[in-house]
Phi, psi and omega in degrees: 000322164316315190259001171278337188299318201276009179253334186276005188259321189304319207267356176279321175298340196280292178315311186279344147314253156012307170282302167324311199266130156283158181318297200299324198278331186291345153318278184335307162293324188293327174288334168307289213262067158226286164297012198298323160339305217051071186271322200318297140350294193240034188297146174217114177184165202237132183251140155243124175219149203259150147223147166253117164237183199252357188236006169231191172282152169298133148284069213254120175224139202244105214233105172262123202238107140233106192297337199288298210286350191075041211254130163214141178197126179269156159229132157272129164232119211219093202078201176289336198247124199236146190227167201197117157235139182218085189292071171261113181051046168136304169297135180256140150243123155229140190227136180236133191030053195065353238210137174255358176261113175243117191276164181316318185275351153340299194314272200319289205296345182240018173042041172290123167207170171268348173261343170300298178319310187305321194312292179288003185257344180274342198256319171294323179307309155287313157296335191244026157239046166288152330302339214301309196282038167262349203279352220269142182321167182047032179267125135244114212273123163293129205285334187274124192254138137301101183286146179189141166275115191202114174069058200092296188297116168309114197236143150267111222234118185257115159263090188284134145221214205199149153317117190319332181290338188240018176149152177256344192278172164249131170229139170247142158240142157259107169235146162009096155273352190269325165287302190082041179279153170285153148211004153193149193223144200234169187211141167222093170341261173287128179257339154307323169280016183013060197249205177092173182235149178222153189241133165241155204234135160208167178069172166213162158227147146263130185232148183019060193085322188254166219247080191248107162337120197266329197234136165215135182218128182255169171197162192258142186309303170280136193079023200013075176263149182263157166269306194184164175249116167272131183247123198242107198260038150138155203206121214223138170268147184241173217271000000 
């Protein structure tokens, strides 16, 4: 009888945390522990990051951010080919094996662009300034927090979606309850269709401070079939 009383007040606690905490505020914390600094603004820093799949060649990209400055820039190394997009405040450089002369149909068949950079600068930017950028306009954070067990584990659950300029998907985090670390994060076009994707996030590097997932490993909701591991090999601040 003793220990159902202490499992049923741990599984009451649990339940009354989960109802008590608003989105914003479980925002808050999660960013408390990602973010304590409140660095992220003015993050400067250089990423190597891997991704492995079960159906290509290793990806290896090297992704440098100084957000103060509007500064972004990736280099791919793929194979024989290193491709370099490079956003500074506005102005684009793409370079293939160094070379800023690329003929047109290259561009095309290897998806070299300037908008493919915006594209990937929208894409880095985000995932690895996660939870910080829910913080970002046009975000709408649910006020209503979620409990949920997912993949064994008891989660606290946040619920994003955005302002039609800035996205159509749904997004869920999970995080901790006793930390409040992020440790997965899921997206659904159609949510009816369970289509979409979930990332479980493991391990961390600290960089300028901030708590950046080292492992991501992905899969489609349906049918949990996996895609891939993104790997963050090492993370340096630049100047």
């Amino acid at each position: 009888m003793k220990y159902l009383l202490i499992a049923v007040y741990l599984l009451t606690g649990f339940f009354i945390n989960a109802q008590e905490i608003t989105g914003n505020e479980l925002l808050e914390r999660a960013i408390a522990f990602h973010d304590p600094q409140n660095n992220w603004s003015t993050f400067k820093g250089k990423m190597l990051i891997e991704m492995e799949n079960p159906k290509g060649s290793p990806l290896s990209t090297v992704v440098e951010m100084k957000l103060p400055n509007n500064y972004f820039k990736t280099t791919v190394k793929k194979d024989n080919y290193t491709i370099e997009s490079e956003l500074d405040n506005g102005a684009c450089t793409l370079k293939l094996n160094g070379s800023t002369s690329i003929f047109p149909k290259i561009k095309d068949s290897m998806n070299i662009s300037c908008d493919r950079a915006k594209m990937m600068k929208n894409y880095y930017t985000y995932l690895y300034g996660l939870p910080m950028k829910l913080k970002d306009p046009g975000t709408l954070v649910a006020d209503k927090v979620i409990k949920k067990t997912f993949k064994g584990k008891e989660y606290l659950v946040l619920k994003a979606t955005y302002e039609k300029e800035v996205g159509n998907d749904t997004w869920y985090f999970y995080f901790d309850p006793k930390t409040y670390a992020m440790e997965v994060y899921q997206f659904f076009h159609d949510e009816s269709k369970n289509d979409g994707e979930y990332i479980l996030l493991s391990e961390i590097i600290t960089v300028n401070g901030i708590k950046i997932p080292k492992i991501r490993k992905w899969y489609y909701n349906k049918g949990d079939v996996f895609l891939a591991t993104d790997v963050l090999r090492k993370a340096s601040v630049l100047d």
